[in-house]
C-alpha positions in Angstrom: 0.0 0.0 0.0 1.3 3.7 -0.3 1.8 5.6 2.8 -0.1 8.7 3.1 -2.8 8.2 1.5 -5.1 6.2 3.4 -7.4 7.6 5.8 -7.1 6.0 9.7 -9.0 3.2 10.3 -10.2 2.5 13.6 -10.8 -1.0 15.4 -12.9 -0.3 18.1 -16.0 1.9 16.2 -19.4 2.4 18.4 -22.3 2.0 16.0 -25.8 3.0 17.1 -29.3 2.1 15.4 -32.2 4.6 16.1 -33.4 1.7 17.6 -31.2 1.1 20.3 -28.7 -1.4 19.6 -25.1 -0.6 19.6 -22.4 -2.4 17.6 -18.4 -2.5 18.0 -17.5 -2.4 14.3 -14.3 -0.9 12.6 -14.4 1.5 10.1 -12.8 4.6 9.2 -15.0 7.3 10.7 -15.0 7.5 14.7 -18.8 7.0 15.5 -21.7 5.6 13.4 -25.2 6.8 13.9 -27.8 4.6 11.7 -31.1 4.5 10.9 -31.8 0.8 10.9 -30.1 -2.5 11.8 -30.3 -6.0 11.5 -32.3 -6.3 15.0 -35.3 -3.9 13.4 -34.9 -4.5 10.0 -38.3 -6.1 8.7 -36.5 -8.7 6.6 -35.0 -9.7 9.7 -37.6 -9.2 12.1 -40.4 -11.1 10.0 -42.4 -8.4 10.4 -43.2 -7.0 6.9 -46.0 -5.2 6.2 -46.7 -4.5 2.4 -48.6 -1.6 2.3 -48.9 -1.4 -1.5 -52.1 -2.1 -2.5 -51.9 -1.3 -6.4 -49.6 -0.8 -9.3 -49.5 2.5 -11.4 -52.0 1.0 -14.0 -54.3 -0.2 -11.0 -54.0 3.9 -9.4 -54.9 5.4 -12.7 -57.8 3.5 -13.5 -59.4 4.5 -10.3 -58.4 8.0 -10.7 -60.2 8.2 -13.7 -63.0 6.4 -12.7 -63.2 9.0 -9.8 -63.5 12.1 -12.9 -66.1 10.2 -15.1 -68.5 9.9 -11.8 
């Protein structure tokens, strides 16, 4: 590797979920603030809720149904 040109990497990172959880990681930035982890994620959790209840065709056709009434 060349010298100089790396940026410091540090072993013993604190990562915190806006749920909670913390994480020891190493990375290359001091602390880690994020929005979701692996403990609230809903592929993880098995908690999925699809809220879709339409594709772009399905949306249109009741928007124009709505203007023709």
């Amino acid at each position: 590797m060349k010298k100089n040109i790396h940026p410091d990497y540090f072993s013993d990172v604190t990562a915190r979920c806006s749920c909670g959880s913390v994480y020891k990681i190493g990375s290359t930035k001091e602390a880690l603030e994020v929005e979701i982890c692996a403990k609230c994620h809903p592929f993880y959790t098995g908690k999925e809720k699809n809220i879709d209840k339409g594709g772009q065709v399905q949306k249109f056709r009741e928007r124009l149904a709505k203007k023709r009434k």
